[in-house]
C-alpha positions as CSV (number, residue, x, y, z in Angstrom):
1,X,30.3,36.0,-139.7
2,X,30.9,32.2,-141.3
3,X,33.4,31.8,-143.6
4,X,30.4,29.8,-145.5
5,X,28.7,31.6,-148.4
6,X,25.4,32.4,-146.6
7,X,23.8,33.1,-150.5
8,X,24.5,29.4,-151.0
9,X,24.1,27.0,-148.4
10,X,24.7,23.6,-147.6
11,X,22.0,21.0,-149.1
12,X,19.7,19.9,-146.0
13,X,21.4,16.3,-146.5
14,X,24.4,17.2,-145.1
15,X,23.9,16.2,-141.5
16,X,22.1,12.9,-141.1
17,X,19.6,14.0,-138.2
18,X,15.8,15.5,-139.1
19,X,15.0,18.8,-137.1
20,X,11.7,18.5,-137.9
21,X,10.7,15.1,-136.6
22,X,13.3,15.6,-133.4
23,X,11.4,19.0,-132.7
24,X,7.7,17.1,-133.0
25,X,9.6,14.1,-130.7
26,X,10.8,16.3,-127.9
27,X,7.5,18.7,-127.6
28,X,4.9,15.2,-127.5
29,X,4.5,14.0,-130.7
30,X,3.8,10.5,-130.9
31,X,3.5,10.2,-127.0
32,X,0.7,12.9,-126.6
33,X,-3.0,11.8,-128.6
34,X,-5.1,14.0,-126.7
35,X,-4.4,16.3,-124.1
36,X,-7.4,17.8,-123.7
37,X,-8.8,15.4,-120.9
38,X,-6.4,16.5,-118.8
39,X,-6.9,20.0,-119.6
40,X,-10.1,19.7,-118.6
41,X,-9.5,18.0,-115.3
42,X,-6.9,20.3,-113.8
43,X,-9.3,23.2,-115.1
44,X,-11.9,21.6,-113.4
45,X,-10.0,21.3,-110.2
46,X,-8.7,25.1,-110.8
47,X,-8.6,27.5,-113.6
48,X,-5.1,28.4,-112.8
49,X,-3.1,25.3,-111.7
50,X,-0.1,24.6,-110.0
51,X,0.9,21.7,-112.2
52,X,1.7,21.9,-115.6
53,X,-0.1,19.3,-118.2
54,X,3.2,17.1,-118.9
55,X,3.6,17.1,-115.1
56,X,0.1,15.3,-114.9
57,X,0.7,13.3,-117.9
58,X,3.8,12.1,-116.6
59,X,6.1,13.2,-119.2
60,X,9.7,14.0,-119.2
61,X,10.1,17.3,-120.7
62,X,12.4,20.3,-119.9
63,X,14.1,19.9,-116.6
64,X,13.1,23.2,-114.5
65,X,16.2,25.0,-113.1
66,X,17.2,25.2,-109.4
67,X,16.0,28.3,-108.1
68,X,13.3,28.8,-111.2
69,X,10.0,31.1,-110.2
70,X,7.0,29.1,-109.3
71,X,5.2,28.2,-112.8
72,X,1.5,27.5,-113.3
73,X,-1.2,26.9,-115.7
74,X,-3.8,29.1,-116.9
75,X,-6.8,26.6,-118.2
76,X,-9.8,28.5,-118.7
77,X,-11.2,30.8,-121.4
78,X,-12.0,33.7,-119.1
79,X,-8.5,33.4,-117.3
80,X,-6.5,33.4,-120.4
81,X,-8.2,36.0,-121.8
82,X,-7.8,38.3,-118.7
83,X,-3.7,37.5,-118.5
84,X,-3.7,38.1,-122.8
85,X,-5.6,41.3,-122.0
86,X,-3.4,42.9,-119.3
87,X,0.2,43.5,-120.8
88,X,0.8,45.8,-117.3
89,X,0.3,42.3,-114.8
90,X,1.2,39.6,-117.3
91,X,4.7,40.4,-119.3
92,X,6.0,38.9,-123.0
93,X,9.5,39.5,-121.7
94,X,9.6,35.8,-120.6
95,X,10.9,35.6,-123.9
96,X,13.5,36.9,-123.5
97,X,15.7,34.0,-122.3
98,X,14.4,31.7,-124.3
99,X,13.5,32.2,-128.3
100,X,14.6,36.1,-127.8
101,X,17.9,34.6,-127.4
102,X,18.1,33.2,-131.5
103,X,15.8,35.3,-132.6
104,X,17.0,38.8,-131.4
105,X,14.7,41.3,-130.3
106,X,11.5,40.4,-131.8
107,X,7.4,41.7,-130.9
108,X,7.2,38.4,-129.6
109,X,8.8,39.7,-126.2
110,X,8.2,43.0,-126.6
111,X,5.5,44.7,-124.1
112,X,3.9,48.2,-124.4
113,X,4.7,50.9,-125.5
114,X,7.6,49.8,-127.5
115,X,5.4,46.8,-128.5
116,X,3.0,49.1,-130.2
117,X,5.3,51.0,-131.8
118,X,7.0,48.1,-133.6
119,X,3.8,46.6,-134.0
120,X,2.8,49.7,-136.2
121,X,5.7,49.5,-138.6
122,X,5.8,45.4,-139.0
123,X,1.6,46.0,-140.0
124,X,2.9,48.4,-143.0
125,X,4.2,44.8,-144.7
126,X,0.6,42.9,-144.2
127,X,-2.1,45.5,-146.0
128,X,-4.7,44.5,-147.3
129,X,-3.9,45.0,-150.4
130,X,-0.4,42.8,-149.7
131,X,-2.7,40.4,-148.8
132,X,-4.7,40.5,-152.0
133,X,-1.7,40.8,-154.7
134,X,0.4,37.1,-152.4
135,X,-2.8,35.7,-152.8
136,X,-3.5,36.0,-156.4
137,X,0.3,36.0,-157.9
138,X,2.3,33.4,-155.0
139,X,-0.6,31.5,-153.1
140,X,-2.5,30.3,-155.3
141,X,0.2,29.5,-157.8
142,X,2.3,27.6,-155.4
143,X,-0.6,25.3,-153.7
144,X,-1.8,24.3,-157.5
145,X,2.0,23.9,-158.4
146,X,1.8,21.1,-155.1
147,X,-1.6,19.7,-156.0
148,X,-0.4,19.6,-159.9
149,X,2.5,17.1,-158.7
150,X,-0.2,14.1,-157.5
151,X,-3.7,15.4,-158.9
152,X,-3.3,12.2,-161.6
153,X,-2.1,9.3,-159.3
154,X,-5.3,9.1,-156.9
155,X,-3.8,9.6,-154.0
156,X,-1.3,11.4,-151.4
157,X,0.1,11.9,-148.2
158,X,-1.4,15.5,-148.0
159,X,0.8,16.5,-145.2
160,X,4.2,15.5,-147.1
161,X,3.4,16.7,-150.6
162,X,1.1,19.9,-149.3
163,X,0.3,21.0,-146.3
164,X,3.8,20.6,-145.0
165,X,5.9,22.7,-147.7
166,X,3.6,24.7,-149.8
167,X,3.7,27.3,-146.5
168,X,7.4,27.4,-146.4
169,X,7.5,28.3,-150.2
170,X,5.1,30.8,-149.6
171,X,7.3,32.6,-146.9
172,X,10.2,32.4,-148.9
173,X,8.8,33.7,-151.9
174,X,7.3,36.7,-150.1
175,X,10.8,37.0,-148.7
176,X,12.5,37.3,-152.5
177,X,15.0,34.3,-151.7
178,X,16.0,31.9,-154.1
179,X,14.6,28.7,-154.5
180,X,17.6,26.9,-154.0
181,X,17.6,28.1,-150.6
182,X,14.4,27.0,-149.8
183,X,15.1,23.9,-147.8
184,X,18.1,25.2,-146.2
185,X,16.3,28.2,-144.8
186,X,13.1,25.7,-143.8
187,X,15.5,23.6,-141.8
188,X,17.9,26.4,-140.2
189,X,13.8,27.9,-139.1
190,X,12.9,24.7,-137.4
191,X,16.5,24.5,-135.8
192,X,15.9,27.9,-134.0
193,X,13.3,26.6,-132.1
194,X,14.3,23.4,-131.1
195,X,16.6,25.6,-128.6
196,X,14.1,24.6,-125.7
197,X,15.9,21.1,-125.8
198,X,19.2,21.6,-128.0
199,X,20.4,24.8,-127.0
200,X,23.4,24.7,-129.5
201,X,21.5,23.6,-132.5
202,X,19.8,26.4,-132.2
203,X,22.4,29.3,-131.5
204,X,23.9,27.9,-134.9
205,X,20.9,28.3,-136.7
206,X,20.8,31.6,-135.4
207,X,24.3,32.2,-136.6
208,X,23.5,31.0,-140.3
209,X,20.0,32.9,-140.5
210,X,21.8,36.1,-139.1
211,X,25.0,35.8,-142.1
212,X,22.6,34.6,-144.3
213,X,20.0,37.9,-144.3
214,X,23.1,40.4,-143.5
215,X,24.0,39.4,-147.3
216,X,20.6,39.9,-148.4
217,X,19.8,43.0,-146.4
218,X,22.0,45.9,-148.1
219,X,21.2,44.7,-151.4
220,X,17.4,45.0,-151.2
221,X,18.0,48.5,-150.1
222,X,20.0,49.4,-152.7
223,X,17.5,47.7,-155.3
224,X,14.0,47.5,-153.6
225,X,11.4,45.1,-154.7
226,X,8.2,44.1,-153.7
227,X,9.5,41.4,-151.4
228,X,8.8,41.4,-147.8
229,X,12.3,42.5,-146.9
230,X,12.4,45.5,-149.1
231,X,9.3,46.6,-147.5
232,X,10.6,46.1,-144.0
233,X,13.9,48.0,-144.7
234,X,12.2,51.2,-146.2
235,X,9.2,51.0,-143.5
236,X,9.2,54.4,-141.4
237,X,6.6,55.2,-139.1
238,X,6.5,58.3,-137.3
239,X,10.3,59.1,-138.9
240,X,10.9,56.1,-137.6
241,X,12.9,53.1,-139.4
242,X,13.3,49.4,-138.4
243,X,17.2,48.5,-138.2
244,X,19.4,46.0,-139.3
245,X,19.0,44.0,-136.3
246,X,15.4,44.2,-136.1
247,X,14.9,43.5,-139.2
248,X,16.7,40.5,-139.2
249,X,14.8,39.8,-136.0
250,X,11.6,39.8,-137.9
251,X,13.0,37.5,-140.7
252,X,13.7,34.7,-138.3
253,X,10.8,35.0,-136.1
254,X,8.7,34.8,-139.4
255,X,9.0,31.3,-140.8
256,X,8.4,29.7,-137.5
257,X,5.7,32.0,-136.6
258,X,3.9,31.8,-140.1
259,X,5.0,29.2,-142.1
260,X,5.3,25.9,-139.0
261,X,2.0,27.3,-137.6
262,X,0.0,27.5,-141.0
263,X,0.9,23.7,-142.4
264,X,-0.4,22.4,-138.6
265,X,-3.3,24.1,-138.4
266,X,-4.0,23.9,-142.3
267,X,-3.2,19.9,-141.6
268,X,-5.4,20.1,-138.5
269,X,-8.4,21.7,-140.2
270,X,-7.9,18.6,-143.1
271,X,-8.1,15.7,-140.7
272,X,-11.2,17.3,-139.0
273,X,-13.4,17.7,-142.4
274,X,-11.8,13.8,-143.3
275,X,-13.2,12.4,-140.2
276,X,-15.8,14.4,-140.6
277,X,-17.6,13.5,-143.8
278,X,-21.0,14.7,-143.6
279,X,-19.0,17.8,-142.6
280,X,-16.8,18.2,-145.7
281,X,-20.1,16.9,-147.6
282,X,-21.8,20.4,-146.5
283,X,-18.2,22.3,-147.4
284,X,-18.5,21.2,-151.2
285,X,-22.1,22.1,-151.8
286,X,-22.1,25.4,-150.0
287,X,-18.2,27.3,-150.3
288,X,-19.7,29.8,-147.7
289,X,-18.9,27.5,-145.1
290,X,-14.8,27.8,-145.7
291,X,-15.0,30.7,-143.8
292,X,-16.4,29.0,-140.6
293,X,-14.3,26.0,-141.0
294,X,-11.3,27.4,-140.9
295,X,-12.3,29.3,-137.4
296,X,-13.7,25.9,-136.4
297,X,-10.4,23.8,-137.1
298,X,-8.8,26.7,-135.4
299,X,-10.6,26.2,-132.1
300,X,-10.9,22.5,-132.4
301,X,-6.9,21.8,-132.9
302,X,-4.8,25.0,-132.6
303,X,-1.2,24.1,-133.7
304,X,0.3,25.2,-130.8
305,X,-1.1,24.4,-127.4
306,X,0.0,27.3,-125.4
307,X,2.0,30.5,-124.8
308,X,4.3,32.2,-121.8
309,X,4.0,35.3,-119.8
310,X,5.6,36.7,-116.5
311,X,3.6,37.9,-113.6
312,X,5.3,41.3,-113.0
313,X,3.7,41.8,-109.2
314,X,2.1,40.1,-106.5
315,X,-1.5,39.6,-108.2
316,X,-4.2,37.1,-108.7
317,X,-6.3,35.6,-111.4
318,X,-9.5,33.4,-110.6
319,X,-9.0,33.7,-106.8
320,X,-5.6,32.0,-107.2
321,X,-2.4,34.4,-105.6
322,X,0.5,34.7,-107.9
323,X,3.9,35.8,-106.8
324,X,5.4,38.6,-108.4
325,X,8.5,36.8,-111.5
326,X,6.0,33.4,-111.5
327,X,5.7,32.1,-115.0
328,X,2.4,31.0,-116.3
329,X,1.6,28.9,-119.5
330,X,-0.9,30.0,-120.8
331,X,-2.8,27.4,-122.3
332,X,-4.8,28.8,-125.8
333,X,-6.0,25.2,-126.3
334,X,-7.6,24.3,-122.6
335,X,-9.2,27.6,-123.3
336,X,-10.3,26.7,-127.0
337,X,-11.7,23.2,-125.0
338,X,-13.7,25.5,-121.9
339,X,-17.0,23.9,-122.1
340,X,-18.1,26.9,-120.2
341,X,-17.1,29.0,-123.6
342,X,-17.8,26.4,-126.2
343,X,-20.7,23.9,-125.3
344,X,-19.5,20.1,-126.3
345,X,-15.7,21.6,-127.3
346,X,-14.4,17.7,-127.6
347,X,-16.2,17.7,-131.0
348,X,-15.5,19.0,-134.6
349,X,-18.9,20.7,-135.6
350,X,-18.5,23.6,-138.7
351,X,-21.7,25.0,-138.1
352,X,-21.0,25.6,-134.1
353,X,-22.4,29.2,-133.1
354,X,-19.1,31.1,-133.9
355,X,-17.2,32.9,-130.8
356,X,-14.0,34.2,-130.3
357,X,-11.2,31.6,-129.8
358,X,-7.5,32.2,-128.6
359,X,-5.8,30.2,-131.2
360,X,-4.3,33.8,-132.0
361,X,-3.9,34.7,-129.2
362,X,-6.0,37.7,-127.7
363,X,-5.4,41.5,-127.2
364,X,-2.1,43.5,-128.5
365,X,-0.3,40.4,-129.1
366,X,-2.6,38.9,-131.5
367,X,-1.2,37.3,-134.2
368,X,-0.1,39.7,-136.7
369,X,-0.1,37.2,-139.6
370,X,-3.5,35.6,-138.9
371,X,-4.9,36.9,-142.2
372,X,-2.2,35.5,-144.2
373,X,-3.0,32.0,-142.2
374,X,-6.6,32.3,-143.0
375,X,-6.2,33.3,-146.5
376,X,-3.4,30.5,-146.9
377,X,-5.8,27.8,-145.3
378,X,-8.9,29.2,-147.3
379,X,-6.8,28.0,-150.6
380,X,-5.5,25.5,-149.6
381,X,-8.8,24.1,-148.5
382,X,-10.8,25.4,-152.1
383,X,-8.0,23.5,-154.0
384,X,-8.5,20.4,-152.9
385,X,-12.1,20.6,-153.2
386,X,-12.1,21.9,-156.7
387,X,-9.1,19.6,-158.0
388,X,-9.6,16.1,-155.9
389,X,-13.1,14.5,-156.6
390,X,-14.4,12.4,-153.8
391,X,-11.2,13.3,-151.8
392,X,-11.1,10.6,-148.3
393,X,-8.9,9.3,-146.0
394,X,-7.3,6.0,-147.7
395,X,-9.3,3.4,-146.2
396,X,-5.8,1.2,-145.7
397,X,-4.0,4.0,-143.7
398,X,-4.3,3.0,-139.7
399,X,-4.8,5.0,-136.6
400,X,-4.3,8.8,-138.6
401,X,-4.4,11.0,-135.7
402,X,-3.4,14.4,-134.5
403,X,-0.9,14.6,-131.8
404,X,1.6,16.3,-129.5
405,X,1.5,18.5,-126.6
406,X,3.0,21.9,-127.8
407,X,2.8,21.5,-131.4
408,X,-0.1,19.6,-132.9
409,X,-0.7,18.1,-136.1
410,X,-1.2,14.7,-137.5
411,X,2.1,12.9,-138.6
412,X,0.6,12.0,-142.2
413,X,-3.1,12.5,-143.8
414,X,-2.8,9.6,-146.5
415,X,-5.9,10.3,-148.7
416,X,-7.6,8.7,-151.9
417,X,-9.9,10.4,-154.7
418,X,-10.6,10.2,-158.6
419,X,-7.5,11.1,-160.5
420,X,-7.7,14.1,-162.7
């Protein structure tokens, strides 16, 4: 353990360099608009490919060891659904070496049966009826509490002053922590996973987030709240409790897995229905359509491009061999963008016929906080319709676009409407 307090941490200022924008830099932000036509190329010339999209882009990414497995990519719906449907073939425990290494032993990595079984006692914290009471006394409170703060001025950078932290204050506040710790614990999440391209910023992070819970940890068990963490530590299942360890685990997989994931694909959903009008037109006169819009924005522009597994034995998928310890990546948004799937996937269209898209992922691995993204998205989304009349993108702003190549969203959705 740190001789720093891990109750009070240093203020986010205190190194000069940004996590957030170097993590958007290093995974294609501001280099990658638009993937998706070279998605659909190498799917076209093969379903499973050889190359990897940055390869074909000609982008400098992570350098691939000497000696590394064979990787390759898996482009089309059917594909990725067969590999996200077949734990036995296609293994999580690529993780291992990579994010398992700051974030402990997590689900993420985890394959069956012990994935299941883990599975079952993390579900315990996300009923239904958690669902309901974060929705009514945090969610809602927190995204008017962010809309309150520019409602009267006319306009906003909707990514900066919503989309971006009302997510992290939700996780944190599900969490119990104090608000002073909010930023600090936002920015030691984002440093985690920036260990794909600064290994030791991210084994610090680690370190902090680990000294940081262990504090918290024995004395939500001794006085249990309602907070996420008190549920964890008194979860059984079966007799069966989570420890320490995996508890913490949990903790640091969760603000990266729910909080950075929400505000893209919340963001993403935004810049759609903006460049859409006739679109969020349709939204405001008939609520109904939330639901479908959300799924849409989803499928349209998931926030992260694509996942890893390990083949486990000599195998193939769509007439393509795969050598037993090859890696495949496992490309959710090539399969979101599968015109055999989804007819005319380049465009943004609400009312599409509604089918199932991977921006979840598919089979046991599925997403176990997608109901808390929905519901997160859903109001956000009925805010700003209720509290920013004749909400558009500011007619000034130039060239607002998505982009990236593993994580996607726009860098900014600068936006005019009536003041309150």
């Amino acid at each position: 353990m740190s001789d720093r307090d891990p109750r009070n941490p240093e203020p986010a200022d205190a190194e000069t360099s940004d996590p957030f924008d170097e993590l958007d830099r290093a995974y294609g932000a501001g280099t990658v608009r638009d993937p998706y036509a070279v998605f659909a190329d190498m799917r076209r010339e093969c379903p499973v490919h050889s190359e990897r999209p940055h390869e074909r882009m000609g982008l400098e990414m992570l350098p691939v060891p000497e000696g590394a497995p064979p990787a390759f990519s898996v482009l089309s719906h059917d594909a990725v659904s067969e590999v996200l449907r077949d734990g036995e073939r296609f293994s999580s425990k690529v993780y291992e070496l990579s994010v398992g290494v700051v974030m402990g032993h997590t689900i993420l990595e985890m394959d069956e049966p012990e994935h299941g079984r883990y599975r079952g006692l993390l579900q315990k914290a996300f009923t239904r009826r958690a669902l309901e009471r974060w929705r009514n006394e945090l969610v809602v409170p927190v995204v008017n509490e962010h809309v309150d703060r520019f409602a009267g001025r006319g306009r906003a950078d909707l990514i900066r002053e919503l989309t971006f932290p009302f997510p992290v204050k939700v996780i944190a506040c599900m969490l119990g922590l104090p608000e002073g710790d909010f930023q600090q614990f936002h920015r030691w999440a984002v440093e985690l996973i920036s260990i794909g391209f600064d290994w030791q910023r991210g084994l610090r992070a680690s370190a902090s987030l680990h000294d940081y819970f262990s504090q918290l940890l024995p004395e939500r068990k001794q006085n249990p709240g309602d907070d996420l963490i008190s549920v964890l530590a008194a979860a059984e299942l079966d007799g069966a409790k989570l420890s320490d360890e995996e508890i913490i685990a949990f903790l640091r997989l969760l603000m990266p897995a729910g909080a950075e994931t929400t505000y893209r694909s919340s963001s993403n959903l935004v810049f759609g229905l903006l460049t859409h009008t006739d679109q969020l037109e349709a939204l405001r006169a008939d609520r109904k359509l939330i639901g479908p819009a959300i799924e849409e924005g989803l499928r349209w522009e998931p926030p992260i491009t694509g996942i890893m597994r390990q083949v486990t034995r000599d195998t193939e998928l769509a007439g393509v061999a795969l050598p037993k310890g090859a890696m495949l990546n496992v490309t959710l948004a090539a399969a979101n963008h599968d015109d055999a799937r989804h007819p005319d996937p380049e465009r943004f269209d609400i009312f599409r016929v509604s089918k199932q898209h991977m921006a979840f992922g598919y089979g046991a691995h599925r997403c176990l906080g997608m109901y808390l993204a929905r519901m997160e998205t859903q109001v956000a989304l009925e805010a700003l319709l209720d509290r920013l009349p004749n909400l558009r993108l500011d007619p000034a702003a130039e060239d607002v676009h998505v982009t990236g190549l593993i994580f996607r969203c726009p860098a900014s959705l600068p936006v005019v409407f009536d003041p309150a």
